[in-house]
ZASE-928768 format. One record per residue: residue in three letters; x, y, z of N, C-alpha, C in turn. Coordinates in steps of 0.2 Angstrom, whole numbers, plus 5000, padded with zeros to 4 digits. Layout:
<pts>
ALA | X | Y | Z | X | Y | Z | X | Y | Z
...
</pts>
This chain:
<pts>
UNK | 4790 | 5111 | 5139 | 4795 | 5108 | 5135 | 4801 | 5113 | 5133
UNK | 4807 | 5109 | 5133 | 4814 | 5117 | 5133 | 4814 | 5115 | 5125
UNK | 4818 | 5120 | 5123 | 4818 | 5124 | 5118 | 4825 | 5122 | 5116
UNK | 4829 | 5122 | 5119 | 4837 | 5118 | 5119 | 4837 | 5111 | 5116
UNK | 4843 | 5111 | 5112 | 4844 | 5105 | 5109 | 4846 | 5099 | 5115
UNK | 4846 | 5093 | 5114 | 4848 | 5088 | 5118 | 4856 | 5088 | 5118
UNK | 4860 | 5088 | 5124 | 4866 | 5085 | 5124 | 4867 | 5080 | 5120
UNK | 4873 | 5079 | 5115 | 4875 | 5074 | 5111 | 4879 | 5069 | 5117
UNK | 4877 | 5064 | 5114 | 4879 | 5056 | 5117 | 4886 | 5056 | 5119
UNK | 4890 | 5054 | 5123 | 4898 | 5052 | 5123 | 4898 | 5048 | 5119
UNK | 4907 | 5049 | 5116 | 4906 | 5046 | 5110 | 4914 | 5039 | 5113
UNK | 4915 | 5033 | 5112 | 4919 | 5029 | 5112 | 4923 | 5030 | 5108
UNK | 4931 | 5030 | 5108 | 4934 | 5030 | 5103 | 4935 | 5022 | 5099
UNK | 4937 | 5024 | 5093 | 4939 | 5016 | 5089 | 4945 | 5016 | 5090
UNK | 4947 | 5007 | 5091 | 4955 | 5006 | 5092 | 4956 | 5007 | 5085
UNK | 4964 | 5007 | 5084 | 4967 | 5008 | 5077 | 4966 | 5001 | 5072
UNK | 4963 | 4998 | 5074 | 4963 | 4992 | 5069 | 4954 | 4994 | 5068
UNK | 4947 | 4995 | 5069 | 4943 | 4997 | 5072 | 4942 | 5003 | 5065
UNK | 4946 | 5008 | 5065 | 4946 | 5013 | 5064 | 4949 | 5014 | 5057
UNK | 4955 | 5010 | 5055 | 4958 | 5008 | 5047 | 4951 | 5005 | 5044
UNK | 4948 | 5002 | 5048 | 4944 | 4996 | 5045 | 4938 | 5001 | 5040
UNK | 4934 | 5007 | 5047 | 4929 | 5010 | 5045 | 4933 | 5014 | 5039
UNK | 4940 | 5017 | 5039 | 4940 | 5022 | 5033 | 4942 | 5018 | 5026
UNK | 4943 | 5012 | 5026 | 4944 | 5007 | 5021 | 4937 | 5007 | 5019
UNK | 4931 | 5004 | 5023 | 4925 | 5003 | 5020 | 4924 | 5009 | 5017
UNK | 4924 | 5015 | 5020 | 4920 | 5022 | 5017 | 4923 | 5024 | 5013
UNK | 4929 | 5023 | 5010 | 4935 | 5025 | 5004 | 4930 | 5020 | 4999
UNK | 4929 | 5015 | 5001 | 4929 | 5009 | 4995 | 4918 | 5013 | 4993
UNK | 4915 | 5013 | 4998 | 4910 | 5013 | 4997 | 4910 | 5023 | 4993
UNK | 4914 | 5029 | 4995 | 4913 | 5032 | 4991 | 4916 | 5032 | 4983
UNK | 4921 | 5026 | 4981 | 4923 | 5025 | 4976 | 4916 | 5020 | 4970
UNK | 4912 | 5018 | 4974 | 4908 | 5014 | 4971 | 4900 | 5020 | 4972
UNK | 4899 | 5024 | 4976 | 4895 | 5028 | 4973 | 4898 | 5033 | 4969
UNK | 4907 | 5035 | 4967 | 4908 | 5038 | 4962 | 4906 | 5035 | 4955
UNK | 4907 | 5029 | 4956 | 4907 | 5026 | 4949 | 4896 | 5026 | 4947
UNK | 4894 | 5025 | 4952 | 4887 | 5025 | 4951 | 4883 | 5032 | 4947
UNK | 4887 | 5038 | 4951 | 4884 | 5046 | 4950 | 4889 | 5047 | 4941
UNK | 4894 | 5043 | 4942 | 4894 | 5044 | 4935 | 4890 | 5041 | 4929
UNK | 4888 | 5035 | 4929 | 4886 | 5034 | 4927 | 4878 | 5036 | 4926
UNK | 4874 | 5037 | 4930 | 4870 | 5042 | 4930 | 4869 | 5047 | 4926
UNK | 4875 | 5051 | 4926 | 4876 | 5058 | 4924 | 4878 | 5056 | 4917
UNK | 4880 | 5051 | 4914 | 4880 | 5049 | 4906 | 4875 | 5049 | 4902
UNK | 4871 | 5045 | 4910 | 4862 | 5044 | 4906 | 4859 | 5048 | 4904
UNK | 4859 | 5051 | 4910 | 4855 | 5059 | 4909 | 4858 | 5065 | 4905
UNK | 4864 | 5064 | 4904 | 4867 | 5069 | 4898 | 4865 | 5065 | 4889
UNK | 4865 | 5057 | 4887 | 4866 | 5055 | 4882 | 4861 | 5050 | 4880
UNK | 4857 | 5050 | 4888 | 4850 | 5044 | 4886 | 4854 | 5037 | 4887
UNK | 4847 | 5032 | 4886 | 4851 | 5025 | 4889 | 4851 | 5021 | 4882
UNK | 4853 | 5014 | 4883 | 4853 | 5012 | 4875 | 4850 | 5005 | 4879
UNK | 4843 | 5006 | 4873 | 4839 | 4997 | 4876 | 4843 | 4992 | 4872
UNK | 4845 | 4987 | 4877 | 4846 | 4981 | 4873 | 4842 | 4975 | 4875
UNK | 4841 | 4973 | 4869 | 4837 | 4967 | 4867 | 4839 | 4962 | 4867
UNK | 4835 | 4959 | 4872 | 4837 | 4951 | 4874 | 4835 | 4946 | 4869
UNK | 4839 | 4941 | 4868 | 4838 | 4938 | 4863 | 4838 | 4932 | 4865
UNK | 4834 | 4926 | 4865 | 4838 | 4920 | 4868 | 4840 | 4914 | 4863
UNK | 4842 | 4912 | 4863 | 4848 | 4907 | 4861 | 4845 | 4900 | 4860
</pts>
């Protein structure tokens, strides 16, 4: 068995429409994991606040 990593894959390029699309999604998706990790980081700096469901 070799010892050598495997050859990476050739890679296709994305057309320009393709390409806008992926960096739009991953802009919007690391905005929405920043807004998550801060939230997070509230909890665990100030604890959570229980709210009481009441029904009506």
């Amino acid at each position: 068995m070799s010892q050598q990593p495997a050859p990476a894959p050739a890679r296709q390029p994305l057309d320009e429409h393709a390409a806008a699309s992926a960096r739009a999604y991953a802009a919007d998706q690391r905005a929405r994991v920043d807004v998550l990790a801060s939230v997070l980081e509230d909890i665990a700096a100030n604890g959570i606040t229980i709210v009481a469901y009441v029904e009506a």
